[in-house]
N, C-alpha and C positions, 0 to 999 in steps of 0.2 A: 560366478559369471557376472560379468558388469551389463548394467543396465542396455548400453548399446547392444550388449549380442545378444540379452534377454527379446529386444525387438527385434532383431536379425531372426532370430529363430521363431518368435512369433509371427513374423511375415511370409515365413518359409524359405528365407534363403539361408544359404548356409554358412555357420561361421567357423572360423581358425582364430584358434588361441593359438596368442605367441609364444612360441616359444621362450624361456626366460635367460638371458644375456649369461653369458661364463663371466664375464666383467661388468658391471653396475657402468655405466659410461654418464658420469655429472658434467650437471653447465661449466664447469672450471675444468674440466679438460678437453669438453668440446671449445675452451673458448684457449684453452693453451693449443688446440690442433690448427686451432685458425690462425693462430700468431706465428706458428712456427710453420705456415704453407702447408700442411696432413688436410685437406678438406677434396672431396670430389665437386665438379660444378666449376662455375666461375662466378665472381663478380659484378653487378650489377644488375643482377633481377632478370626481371626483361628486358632493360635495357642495355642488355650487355652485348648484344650485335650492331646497335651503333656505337657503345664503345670503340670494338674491333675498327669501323669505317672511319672515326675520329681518328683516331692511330695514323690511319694514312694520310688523311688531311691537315695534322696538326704536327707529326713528325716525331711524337712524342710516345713514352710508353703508359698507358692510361692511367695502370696497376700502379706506378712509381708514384705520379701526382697524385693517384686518391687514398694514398700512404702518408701523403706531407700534411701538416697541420701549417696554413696559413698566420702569419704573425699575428693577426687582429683577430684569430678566433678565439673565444670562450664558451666554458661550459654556464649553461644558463643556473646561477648560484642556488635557485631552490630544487632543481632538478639535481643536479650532482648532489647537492646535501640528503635529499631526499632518497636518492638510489644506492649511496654508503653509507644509512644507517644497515645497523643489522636484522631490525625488524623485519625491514622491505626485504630484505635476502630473503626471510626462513626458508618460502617454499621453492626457491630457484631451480634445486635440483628438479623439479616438476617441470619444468618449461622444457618444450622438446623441440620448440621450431623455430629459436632464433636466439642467440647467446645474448644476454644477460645482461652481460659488458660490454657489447658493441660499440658502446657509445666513447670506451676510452682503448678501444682497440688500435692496433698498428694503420689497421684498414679499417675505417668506422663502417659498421652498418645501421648504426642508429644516431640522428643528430637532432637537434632541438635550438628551437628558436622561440623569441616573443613575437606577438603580432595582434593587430585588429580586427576582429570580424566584424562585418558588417553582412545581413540578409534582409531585403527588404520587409520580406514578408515580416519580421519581427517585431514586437510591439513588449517594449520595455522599458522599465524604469529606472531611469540613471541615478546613480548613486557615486560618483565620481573614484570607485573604487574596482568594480566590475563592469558597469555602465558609464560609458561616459559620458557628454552632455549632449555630445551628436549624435546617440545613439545603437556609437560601435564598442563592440564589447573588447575586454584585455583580456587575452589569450595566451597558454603559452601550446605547442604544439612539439611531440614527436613523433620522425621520421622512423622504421624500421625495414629495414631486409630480414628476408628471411634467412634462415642459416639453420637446416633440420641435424638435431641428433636422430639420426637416422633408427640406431636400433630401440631407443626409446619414442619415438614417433611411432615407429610398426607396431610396439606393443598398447601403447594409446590407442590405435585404433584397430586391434584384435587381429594386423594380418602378420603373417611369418616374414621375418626379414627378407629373405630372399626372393620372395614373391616380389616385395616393394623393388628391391633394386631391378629386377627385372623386367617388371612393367616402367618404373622409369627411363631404364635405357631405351626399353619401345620406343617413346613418346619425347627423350630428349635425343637420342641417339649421339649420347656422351659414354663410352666405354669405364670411365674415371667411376660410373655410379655404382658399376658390377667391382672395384676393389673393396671387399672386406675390411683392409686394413684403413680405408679409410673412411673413418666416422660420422664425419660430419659432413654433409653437402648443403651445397646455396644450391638450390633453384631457379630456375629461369622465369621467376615471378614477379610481379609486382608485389610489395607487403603493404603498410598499413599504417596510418598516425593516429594519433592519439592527441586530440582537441581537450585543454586543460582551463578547467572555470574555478576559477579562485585557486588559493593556498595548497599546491598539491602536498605540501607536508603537513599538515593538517591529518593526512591519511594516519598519518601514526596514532592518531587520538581514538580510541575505539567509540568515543561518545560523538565522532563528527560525522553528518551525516552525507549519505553518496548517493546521489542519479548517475545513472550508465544507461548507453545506449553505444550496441554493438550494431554497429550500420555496414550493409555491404554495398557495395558500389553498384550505381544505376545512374550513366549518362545520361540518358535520355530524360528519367525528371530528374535527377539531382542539379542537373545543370542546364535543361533546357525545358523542365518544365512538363515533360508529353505526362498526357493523367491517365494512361492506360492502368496504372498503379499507384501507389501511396509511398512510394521511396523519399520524395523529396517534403512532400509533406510532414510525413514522421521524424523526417530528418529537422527540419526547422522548429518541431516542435518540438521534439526532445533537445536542441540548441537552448530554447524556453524555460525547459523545465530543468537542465543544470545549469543555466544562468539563474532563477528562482533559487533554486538550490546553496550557491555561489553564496546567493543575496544573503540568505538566512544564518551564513556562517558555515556553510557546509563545501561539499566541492563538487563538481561535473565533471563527466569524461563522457566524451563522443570520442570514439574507435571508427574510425573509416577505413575498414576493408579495401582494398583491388581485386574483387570477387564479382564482375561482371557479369549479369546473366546466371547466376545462382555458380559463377565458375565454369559455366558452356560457353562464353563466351556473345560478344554482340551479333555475331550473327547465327547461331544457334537460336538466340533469344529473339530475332526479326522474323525469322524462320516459322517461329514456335506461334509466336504473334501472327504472322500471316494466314496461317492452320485455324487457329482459335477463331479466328472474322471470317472465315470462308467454308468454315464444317457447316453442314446440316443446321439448321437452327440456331448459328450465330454462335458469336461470344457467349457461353453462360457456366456456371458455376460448375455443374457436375461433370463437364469435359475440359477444367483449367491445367487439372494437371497429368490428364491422359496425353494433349498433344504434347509436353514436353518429355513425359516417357516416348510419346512412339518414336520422336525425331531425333533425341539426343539418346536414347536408351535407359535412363535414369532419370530421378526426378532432378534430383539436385546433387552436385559435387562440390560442395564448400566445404565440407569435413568439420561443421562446428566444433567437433570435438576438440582441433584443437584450437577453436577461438579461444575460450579461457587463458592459453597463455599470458596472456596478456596484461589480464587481472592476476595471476598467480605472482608475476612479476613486480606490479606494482605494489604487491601486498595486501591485496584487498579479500578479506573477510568475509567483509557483509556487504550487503549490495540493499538499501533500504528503496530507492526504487528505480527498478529493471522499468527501463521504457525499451519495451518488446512485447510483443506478441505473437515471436516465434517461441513454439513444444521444443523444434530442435536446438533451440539460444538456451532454453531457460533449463531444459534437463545437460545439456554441458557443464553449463557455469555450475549448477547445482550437485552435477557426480566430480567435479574436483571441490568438491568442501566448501564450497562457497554460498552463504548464504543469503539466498533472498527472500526479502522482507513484504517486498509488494511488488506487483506487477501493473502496468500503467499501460492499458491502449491509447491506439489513435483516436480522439473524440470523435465522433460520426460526422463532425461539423468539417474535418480537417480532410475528409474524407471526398476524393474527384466523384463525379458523377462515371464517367466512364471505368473509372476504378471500382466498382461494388461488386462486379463480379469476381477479381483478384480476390478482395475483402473476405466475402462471403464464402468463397469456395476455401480457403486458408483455415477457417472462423470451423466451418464443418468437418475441416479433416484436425483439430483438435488445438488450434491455435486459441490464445488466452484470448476472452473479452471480457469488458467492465458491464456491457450492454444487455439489456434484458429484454428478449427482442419479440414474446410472447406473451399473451395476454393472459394465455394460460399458468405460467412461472409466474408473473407478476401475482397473479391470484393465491401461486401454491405460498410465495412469498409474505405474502399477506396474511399471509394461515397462523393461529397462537400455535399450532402444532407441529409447524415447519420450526418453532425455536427450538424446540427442544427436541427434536427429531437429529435435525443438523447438529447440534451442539452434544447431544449424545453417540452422533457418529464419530469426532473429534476424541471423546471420552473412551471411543473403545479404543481408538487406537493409543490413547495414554498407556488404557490398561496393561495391553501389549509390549509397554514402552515404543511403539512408532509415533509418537508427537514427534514434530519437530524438534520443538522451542523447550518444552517442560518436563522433567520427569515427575511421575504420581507415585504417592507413596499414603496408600491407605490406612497405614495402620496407625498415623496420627490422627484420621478424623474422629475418633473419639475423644480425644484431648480437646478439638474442637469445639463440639457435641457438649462437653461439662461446662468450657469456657461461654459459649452462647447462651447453653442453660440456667447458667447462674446471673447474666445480666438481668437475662428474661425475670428473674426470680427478684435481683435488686433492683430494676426500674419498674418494675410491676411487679408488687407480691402479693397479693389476689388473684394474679395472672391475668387481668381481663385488661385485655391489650387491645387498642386499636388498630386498624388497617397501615401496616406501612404507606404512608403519602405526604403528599404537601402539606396536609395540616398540620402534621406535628409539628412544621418550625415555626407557623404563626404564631403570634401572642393569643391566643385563645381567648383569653376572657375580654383582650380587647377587640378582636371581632365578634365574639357574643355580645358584644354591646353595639357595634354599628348595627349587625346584624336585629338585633331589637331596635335600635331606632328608627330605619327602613318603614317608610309608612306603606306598605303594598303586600299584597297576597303570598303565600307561604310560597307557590310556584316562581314566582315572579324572584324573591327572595333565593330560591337556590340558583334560578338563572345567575341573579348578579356575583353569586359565589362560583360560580361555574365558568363566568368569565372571569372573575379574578382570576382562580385556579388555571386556568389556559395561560394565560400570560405568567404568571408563575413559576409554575412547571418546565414551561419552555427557554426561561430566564435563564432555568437551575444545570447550570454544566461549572464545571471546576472555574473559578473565578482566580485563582491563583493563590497563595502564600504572604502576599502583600499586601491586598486589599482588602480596608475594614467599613463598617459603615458606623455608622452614628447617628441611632434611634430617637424618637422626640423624647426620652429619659435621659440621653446623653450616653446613654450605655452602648460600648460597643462592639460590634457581633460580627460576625467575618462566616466565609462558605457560603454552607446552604442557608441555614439560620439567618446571617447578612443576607442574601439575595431573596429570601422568602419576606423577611421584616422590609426591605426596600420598593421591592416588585408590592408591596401590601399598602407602603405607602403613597408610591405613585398614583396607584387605580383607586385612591380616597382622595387624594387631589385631582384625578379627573386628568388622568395624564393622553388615557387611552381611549377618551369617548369624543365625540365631537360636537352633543348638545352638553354645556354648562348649566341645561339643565336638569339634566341625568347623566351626574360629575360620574356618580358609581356604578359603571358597566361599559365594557370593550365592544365597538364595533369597528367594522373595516374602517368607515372615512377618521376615524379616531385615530389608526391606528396607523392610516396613511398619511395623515397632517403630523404626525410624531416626528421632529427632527432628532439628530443624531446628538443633535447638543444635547437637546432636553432629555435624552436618554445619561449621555455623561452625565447631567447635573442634577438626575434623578440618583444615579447610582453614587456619586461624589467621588467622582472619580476626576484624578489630576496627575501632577506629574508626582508628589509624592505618596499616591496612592491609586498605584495603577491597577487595571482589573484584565487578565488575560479573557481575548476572545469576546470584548465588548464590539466592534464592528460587526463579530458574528452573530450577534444576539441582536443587533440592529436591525441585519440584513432578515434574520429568520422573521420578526416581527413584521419586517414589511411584504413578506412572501405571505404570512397569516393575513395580514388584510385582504391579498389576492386570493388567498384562498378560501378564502369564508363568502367570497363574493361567486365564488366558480363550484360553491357548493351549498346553494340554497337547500335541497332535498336534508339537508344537516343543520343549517347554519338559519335558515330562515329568509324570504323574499325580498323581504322591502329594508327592516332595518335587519342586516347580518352579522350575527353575534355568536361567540361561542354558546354561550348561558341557550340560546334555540334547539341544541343538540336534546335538550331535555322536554322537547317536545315529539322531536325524531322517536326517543326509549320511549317515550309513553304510549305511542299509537301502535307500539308491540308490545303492551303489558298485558297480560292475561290473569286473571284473578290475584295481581298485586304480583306476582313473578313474571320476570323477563331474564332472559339467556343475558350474560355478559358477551357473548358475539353482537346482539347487537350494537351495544356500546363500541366494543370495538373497532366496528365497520365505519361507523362514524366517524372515529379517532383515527385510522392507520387508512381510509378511503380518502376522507375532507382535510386531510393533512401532507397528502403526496406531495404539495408541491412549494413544503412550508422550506422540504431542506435543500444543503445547495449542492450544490455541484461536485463532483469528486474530481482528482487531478484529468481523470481520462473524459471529464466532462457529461459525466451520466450524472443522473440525480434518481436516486432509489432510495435516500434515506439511512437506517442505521442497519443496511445488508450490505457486509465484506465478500471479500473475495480470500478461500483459502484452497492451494492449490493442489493439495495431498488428497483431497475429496473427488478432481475430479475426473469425470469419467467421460473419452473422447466419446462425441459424439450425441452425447447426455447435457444437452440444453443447462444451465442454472445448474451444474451440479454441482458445481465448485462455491455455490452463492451460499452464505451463512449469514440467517438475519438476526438480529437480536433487537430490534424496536426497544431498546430499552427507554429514553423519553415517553415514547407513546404507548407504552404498558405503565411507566411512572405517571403520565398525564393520566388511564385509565384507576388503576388504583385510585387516583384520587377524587377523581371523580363518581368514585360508589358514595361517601358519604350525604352528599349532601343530597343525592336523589334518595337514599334508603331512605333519606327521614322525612320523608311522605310516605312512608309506607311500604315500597316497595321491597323486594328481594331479588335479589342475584344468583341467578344458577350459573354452572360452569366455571366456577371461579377458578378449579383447579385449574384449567387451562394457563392462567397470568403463570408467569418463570418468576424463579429470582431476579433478581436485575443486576444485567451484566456489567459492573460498574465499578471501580476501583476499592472502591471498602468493603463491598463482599468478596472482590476477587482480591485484598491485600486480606483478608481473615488468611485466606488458604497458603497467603506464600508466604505471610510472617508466620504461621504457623509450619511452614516447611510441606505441608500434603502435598505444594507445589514449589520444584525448585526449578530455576532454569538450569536449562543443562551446560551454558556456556555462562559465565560470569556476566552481570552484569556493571556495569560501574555507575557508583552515586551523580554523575555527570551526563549519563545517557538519559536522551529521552529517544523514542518511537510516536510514527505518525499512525494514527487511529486506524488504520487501513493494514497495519505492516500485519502478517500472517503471527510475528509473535502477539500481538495484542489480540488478536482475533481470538488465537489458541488460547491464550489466556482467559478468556470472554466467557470462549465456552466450556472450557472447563469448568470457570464458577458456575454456569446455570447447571450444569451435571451435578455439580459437586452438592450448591444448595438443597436440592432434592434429595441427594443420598443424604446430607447430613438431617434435614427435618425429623423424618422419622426418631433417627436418635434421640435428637432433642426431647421430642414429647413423649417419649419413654422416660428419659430421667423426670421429668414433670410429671407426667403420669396424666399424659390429655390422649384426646384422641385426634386424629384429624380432621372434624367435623368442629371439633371446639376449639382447636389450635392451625388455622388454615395456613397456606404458606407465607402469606399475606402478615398476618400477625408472627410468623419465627423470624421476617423481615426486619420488623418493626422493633419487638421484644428484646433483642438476636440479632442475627450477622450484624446489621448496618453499623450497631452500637459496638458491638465487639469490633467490627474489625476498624472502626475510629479506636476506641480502647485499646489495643492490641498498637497501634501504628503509635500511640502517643509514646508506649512503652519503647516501643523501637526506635521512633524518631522525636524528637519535641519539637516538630512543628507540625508534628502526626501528616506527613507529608503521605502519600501512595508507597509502596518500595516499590514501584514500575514506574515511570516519569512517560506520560503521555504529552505527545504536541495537540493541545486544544487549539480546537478555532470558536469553542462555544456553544458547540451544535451535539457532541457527543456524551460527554464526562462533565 
């Protein structure tokens, strides 16, 4: 049973399975029935009754001239190249509502042209390749008719042929619909173009990346702006986001439907609108989509199902980010085999005022959001036990093999298990390991030496390491392949190691304080006087030694100023510094122990608003969005966090307070950290393969559901491996915490392991950094 009649029948209505065709009927003979006149219907959509009145006033036969091809026409050269490769065919015979080959048919119903968009509301940056200097973007656009394989349409959407043809002749009262013999019919519709941002042959490359947005038509704001709704809104921003898209090397599609009024039509939809402002209690959420049942009978007649065409056409795969936030867009595209990677709301910003009830009432009947719209989820979010809560939901469904993106295959994690254990054994063989953290990349003995030079109290002393450490930490995301630094010994050290010895040397020259006379400690105005140059020329960074994600690592720094300033109760009154957090932990120590929650709170509370924005314009930090979790109607249940920075910023921040004395309960709560070298242990090791090839040219945006799924699979996976390990060791977990298998183990092994596989010990998954996550 397909997903659509599994909800038919959970709603209680009732469904028909099609019957199955005595003949397979493909796009190549519904597109030879068209050439040789066998179709029911006519010609020109809905526009085909002023054809008929053209006739008489032009004297001509319509059908004749929209058969001739004009001397000056051509096919736009990367489109026709693009439409006769054979890749973009594979899945053609799948297309059921409009032939294939239209476009070089006797009679076209699909044609394409170049052109300029211009939207005011836009705000972008020309590039004289996508953008040009005036602001309008280079476009190329096609036109499509419909033209249904009729008996493969009826089984797409689960009714009995016969049923379809007979409700059509109702509704068209064209006899031609009720012949059998004839296959294929046009409609008396309006269809749909297809808005094209950069290269659309490009599509061939499985490593290129796609924004889509399946838009259905709304006059009223598309074109005239009314804000009872977010159509036109959505609509320019998603123009935005596959222009962005374009930018980066990848490609856009905007899909604009003839689907007025959910397919009821404008006056249905004025109708339905008039109802909504005049019921009882006004416009509001939980009667938005009762008046459109009581007036039109249904909620909605677009038939998503079979939007997909469209994509199946073009050839499209993957969809890396769906700008939609329709359940019924995103389970279409998703039950024809198409996958997506992320899904992208309208920002709240983008969002009309008189539109919040549409919004809202959409949002509750199980449409996608980025937004976390209670204070309650934000809390549950902020929980160390919502990580691995969520990331172990993800896990069962591996078990099961329901991942999307990976299959798990446990019977190598013992291979793993020996290979960790033996690091653990050659980089410590005494075993006594330190806490996985920022310190291990320091030079060590050259901060025990600033560290003893320091003339000030042992407190005061872990302050100043405590604000190193923050800025640190926060530095530390994938710097790239390219970029090395060059230590006051001249030696040179690249990654974490380079960004830990860099970030070490800044905050000894007093990069991040703003008395010169306390060079060594970060406060906000320090940190807000910090220019972006002086961050370049701190990191030594140039053109031939570029460092991914340094604007991002500018931007987070300067969002820490703000935030150290909007979080005295953490950060301190008068001067606001990370290193005051160690005053926050002490006025909850109770005979030398204190819970790691409190630390925490400090860290993932006084840090909310360090990171930035996601594309739908939320800022929640290092919580994704994965969509097999979640459950209509179930607030946050699709949200999967992994704080992995600020469990890495926490980690490291135990050392320097334990050595006053203190001790840490609760430590099992910290996870592994969900980060490319524990989660490259698992897939160079095979426990994790993906299930669709990846190629060494692909990368994914931090957000996409396979990176997610991957995410949390490692923090699943580290757990189940620990145990093994300290069995072949022969520790306990009291003596060998997760903290130390980190350290000991994975981190090392799965650098180790990656050198083996690649020699630039790259990721095997290639993420798009902006410096904030990895």
């Amino acid at each position: 049973m397909s997903k659509h009649e599994m909800k038919q029948e959970a709603s209680g209505r009732p469904t028909k399975r099609a019957k199955a065709s005595k003949k397979e009927y493909l796009w190549s003979d519904l597109h030879a029935d068209m050439e040789e006149g066998k179709y029911a219907g006519v010609y020109g959509g809905c526009n085909s009754p002023w054809f008929g009145l053209a006739e008489i006033r032009a004297g001509v036969n319509m059908l004749d001239w929209h058969g001739k091809r004009a001397a000056d026409e051509v096919y736009i050269k990367e489109v026709q190249e693009y439409l006769e490769r054979p890749s973009t065919q594979e899945r053609w015979n799948d297309v059921v509502t409009f032939d294939p080959q239209g476009m070089f048919a006797k009679t076209p119903t699909m044609s394409s042209c170049e052109a300029h968009l211009n939207l005011p509301e836009l705000n972008l940056r020309p590039d004289g390749v996508i953008v040009n200097e005036d602001g309008s973007v280079n476009i190329q656009k096609i036109a499509v008719d419909y033209c249904w394989n009729l008996p493969g349409f009826s089984e797409r959407l689960g009714f009995q042929e016969d049923d379809v043809r007979k409700h059509l002749y109702k509704w068209s009262n064209n006899p031609t619909v009720l012949d059998e013999k004839l296959r294929a019919y046009l409609p008396p519709l309006g269809g749909f173009t297809v808005y094209i941002f950069g290269d659309i042959r490009k599509l061939s490359n499985p490593a290129t990346q796609l924004a889509v947005r399946v838009h259905d038509s709304c006059c009223g704001s598309d074109v005239f702006g009314t804000d009872i709704c977010t159509c036109r809104p959505y609509l320019v921003f998603s123009v935005e986001a596959a222009v962005d898209c374009a930018q980066k090397g990848g490609v856009g599609l905007v899909v604009y439907f003839q689907k007025e009024g959910r397919s009821l039509g404008e006056v249905t939809k004025y109708r339905v609108y008039n109802a909504r402002k005049a019921q009882e209690g006004g416009d509001r959420a939980e009667k938005y989509f009762f008046q459109t049942e009581s007036i039109a009978g249904i909620r909605d007649a677009r038939f998503q199902e079979a939007m997909p065409d469209v994509l199946l056409w073009l050839g499209v795969k993957r969809i890396d980010f769906l700008l939609s936030m329709s359940s019924e867009k995103y389970d279409a595209i998703t039950d024809r085999g198409i996958k997506v990677m992320q899904r992208v709301s309208l920002p709240d910003r983008w969002v009309p005022a008189h539109a919040q009830v549409e919004i809202t009432a959409k949002i509750s009947a199980g449409y996608h959001t980025d937004t976390i719209a209670s204070d309650e989820i934000i809390s549950e979010l902020r929980n160390l036990e919502m990580v691995r809560s969520r990331c172990n939901q993800i896990f069962a469904l591996a078990e099961k093999d329901e991942a999307v993106h990976f299959k798990l295959d446990m019977t190598k994690l013992p291979q793993v298990a020996e290979f960790v254990a033996k690091m653990c054994k050659d980089n410590y063989p005494n075993l006594n390991i330190p806490y996985h953290s920022r310190w291990r990349h320091f030079n060590e003995a050259a901060l025990e030496k600033v560290i003893d030079e320091w003339k000030c109290d042992d407190q005061e002393k872990v302050r100043r390491q405590l604000d190193m450490c923050f800025v640190s930490v926060l530095l530390d995301a994938g710097a790239g392949d390219k970029w090395r630094y060059l230590d006051s010994d001249q030696k040179e050290v690249t990654r974490s190691e380079g960004l830990a010895v860099a970030s070490m040397d800044m905050f000894l020259n007093g990069l991040f304080s703003s008395d010169v006379a306390q060079p060594h400690r970060v406060n906000s105005h320090g940190l807000r006087q910090l220019s972006s140059k002086k961050l370049h020329q701190g990191f030594q960074v140039g053109p031939k030694n570029p460092m991914v994600g340094l604007e991002g690592r500018y931007g987070l720094l300067q969002r820490l100023a703000n935030a150290l300033d909007q979080s005295p109760q953490f950060f301190g009154y008068e001067i606001c510094r990370p290193g005051n957090v160690l005053d926050y932990v002490l006025k909850h120590v109770t005979a030398n122990r204190v819970s790691v929650r409190v630390l925490w709170k400090a860290v993932i509370e006084g840090l909310e608003q360090i990171w930035p924005e996601n594309t739908a314009g939320v800022r929640r930090g290092d919580v994704w969005v994965y969509n097999p979790l979640k459950e209509v109607g179930v607030a946050g249940s699709d949200m999967v966090p992994f704080h992995k920075l600020s469990q890495w910023l926490t980690y490291s921040l135990l050392e320097p307070i334990e050595s006053l004395g203190i001790e840490f309960d609760d430590l099992n709560l910290l996870t592994g950290l969900a980060e490319y070298r524990n989660g490259g242990l698992f897939v160079d090791f095979e426990v994790l393969t993906t299930k669709v090839a990846i190629g060494e040219d692909m990368s994914f945006d931090a957000g996409s559901e396979l990176v997610v799924e991957w995410r949390a699979l490692t923090v699943s996976l580290v757990d189940r491996l620990a145990p093994l390990v300290r069995d072949i060791l022969g520790q306990t977990e009291q003596q060998m915490g997760l903290a130390k298998i980190l350290q000991g183990g994975t981190w090392a092994a799965g650098r180790a392991i990656a050198l083996k596989k690649r020699p630039d010990r790259s990721s095997p998954i290639k993420i798009s950094s902006d410096g904030t996550v990895f």
